[in-house]
N, C-alpha and C positions, 0 to 999 in steps of 0.2 A: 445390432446391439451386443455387448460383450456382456458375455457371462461368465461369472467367476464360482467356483465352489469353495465351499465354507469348511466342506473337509467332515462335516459332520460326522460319517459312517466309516474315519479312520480313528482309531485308539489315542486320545492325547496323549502328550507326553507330558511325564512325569513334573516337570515346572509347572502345568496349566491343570494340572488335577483338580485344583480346589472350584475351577470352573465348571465341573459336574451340578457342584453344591447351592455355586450362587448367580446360574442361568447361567448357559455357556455364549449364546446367543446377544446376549446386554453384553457382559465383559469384553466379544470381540469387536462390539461398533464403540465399545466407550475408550478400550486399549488406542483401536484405529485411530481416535480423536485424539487422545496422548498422542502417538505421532504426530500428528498435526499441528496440537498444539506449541509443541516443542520447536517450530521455526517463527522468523521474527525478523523483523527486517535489519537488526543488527545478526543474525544469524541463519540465514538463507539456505545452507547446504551443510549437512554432516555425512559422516561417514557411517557405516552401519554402528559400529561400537559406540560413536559421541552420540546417536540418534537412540540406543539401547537405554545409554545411562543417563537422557537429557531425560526421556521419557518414566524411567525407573522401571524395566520392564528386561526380562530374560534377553539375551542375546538370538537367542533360536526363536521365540516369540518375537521379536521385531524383525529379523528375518522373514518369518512366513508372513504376518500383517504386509509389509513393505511390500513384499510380493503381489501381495493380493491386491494392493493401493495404484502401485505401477501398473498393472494390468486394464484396472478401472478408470486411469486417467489423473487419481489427484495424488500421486507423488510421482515425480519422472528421475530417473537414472544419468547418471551424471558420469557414462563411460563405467569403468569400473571401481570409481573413485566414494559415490555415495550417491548421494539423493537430494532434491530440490521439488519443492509444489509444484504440482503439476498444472496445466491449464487449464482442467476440468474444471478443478476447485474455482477459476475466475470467470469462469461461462455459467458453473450453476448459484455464483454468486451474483449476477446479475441479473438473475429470476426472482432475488427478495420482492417485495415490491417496495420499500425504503429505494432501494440500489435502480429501480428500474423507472420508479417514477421523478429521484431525481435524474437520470438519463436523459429523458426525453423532455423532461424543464429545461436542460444545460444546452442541450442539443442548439439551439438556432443561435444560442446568442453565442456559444465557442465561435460558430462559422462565422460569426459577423463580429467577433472581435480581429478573428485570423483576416480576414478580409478588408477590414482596417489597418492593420498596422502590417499586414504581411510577414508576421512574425509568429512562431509554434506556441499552440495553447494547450493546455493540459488541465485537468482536473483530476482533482484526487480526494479520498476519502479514507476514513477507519477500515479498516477490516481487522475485527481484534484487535491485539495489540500494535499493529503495524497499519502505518496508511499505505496503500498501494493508486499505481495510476487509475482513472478509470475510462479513461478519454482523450484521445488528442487528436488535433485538428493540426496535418502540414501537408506541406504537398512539395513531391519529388523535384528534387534540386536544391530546396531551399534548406535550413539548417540541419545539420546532420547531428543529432544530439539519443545517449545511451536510452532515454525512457522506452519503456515501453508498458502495454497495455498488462495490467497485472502484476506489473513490477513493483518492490518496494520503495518508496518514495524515504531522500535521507533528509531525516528531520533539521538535523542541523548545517546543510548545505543547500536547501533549496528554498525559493520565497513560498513553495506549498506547503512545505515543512515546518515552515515556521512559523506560517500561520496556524495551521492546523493546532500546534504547541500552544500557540498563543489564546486562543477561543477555544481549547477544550480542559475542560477541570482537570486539576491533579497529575498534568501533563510535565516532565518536565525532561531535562536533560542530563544526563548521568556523564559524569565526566571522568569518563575511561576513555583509551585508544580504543576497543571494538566500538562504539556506539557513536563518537567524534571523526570515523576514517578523515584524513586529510587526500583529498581530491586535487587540489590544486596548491599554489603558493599562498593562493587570498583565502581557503578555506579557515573560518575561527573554529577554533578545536580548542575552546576554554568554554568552558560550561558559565562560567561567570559571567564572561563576553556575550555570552548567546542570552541569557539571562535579560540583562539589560536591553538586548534587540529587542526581546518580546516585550517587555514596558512599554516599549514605543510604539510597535504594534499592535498594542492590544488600546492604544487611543488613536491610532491613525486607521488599525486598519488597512494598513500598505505592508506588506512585506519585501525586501527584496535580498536576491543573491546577487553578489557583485563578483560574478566571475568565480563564486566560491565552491562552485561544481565541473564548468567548463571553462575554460582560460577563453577570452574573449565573447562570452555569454553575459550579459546580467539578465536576468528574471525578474519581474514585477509580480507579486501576487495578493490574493484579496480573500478575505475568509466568506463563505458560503451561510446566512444566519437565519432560519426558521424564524417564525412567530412568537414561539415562544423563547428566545433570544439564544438559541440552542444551534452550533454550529456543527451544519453536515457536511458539509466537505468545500473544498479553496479551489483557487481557481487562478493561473499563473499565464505571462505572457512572455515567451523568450525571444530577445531577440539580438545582432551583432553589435557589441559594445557600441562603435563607431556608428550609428544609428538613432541608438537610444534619442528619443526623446522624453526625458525623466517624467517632467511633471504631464504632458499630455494624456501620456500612456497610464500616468496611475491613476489617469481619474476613467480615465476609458476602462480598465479592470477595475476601479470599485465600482464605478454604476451598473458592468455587466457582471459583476458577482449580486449587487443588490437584487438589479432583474430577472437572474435566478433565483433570490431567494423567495420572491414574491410570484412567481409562477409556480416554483417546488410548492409554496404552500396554499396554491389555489388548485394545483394538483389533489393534494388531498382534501380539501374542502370540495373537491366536483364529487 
């Protein structure tokens, strides 16, 4: 197990003085979380200076924190360039028990959707302000596609994204170039546009990417909906354009997004 020192029994410096006053202890786990909080899945990786003044915090104080973070696992080093979350943060993020029991709901029916259509399934959910993946089912050879586990999922290029948008309050789409990347030639990067998609998925229920992340991908996806009509996370099936079977396929993800929802919530009802 790795242990880090806190530094307590050296003299701060003069910036962190006023931490004498008001617990020194609370300010370096709540600073830490400024870090932390300060990424996003439109913004992934800073540099020490953008991560200083993202966070509103000393230059030489985000230094030593950053230090201490990298050490522990949940920021990692990005060469000598800057910093990105590190893994840790998505291994002790799947000890909530929210994040673990819907894991083990999603679990059977991921492998028997991939096992039907022989196309990559993915799940995803909030984490703060960003959804990231939390699961995916493929197997070597078959599509070769950027997700990965912990990664941030792009709201307005994937059918998980756009569900997720779709079934969660107050969600919407900010229409700038950092938060619309264009992926491909099909990617919509009009906040207007994407607007309008969700209307129609938030009465169908289907969401999909047509090729709006990877060039000859489309993705079908289905939002994840509690009991209490409360969506926890989507649930996507990618496969080679030339393949697709449209309508089959989106009924096959929404009944196996239903049948998670109805196991996550008998989950917590055991």
């Amino acid at each position: 197990m790795t242990t880090v020192s806190l530094g307590a029994a050296e003299p701060l410096p003069e910036d962190d003085a006023h931490l004498l006053r008001d617990g020194w202890a609370k300010s370096v786990v709540a600073r830490a979380f400024a870090l932390l909080d300060a990424f996003s899945a439109q913004e992934p990786f800073f540099t020490l200076g953008e991560l200083a003044e993202r966070a509103n915090l000393p230059r030489s104080t985000t230094h030593r924190l950053a230090t201490m973070l990298v050490k522990l696992g949940a920021l990692q080093r990005r060469g000598n360039l800057g910093y990105i979350v590190g893994a840790r943060m998505f291994d002790v993020g799947l000890l909530a028990p929210v994040r673990s029991r819907l894991l083990t709901a999603a679990e059977p029916y991921l492998h028997q959707l991939h096992e039907t259509t022989r196309g990559t399934v993915h799940l995803a959910s909030w984490s703060g302000e960003r959804p990231i993946y939390l699961d995916k089912v493929s197997q070597p050879g078959e599509l070769r596609l950027p997700s990965r586990l912990g990664a941030p999922v792009a709201l307005h290029a994937t059918a998980l994204g756009k569900c997720l948008v779709a079934f969660t309050p107050d969600r919407t789409f900010a229409d700038d170039r950092a938060s619309l990347r264009r992926f491909t030639r099909h990617t919509v990067t009009n906040a207007h546009s994407l607007t309008r998609d969700i209307e129609v998925i938030r009465g169908t229920r289907i969401g999909r990417d047509n090729e709006e992340s990877v060039l000859g991908i489309t993705c079908i996806g289905s939002p994840i909906i509690d009991r209490h009509g409360e969506c926890v996370a989507a649930i996507s099936i990618s496969v080679p354009t030339v393949r697709l079977r449209a309508r089959a396929m989106e009924q096959l993800v929404l009944k196996t997004a239903q049948g998670i929802g109805r196991a996550h919530d008998q989950g917590w009802a055991a």
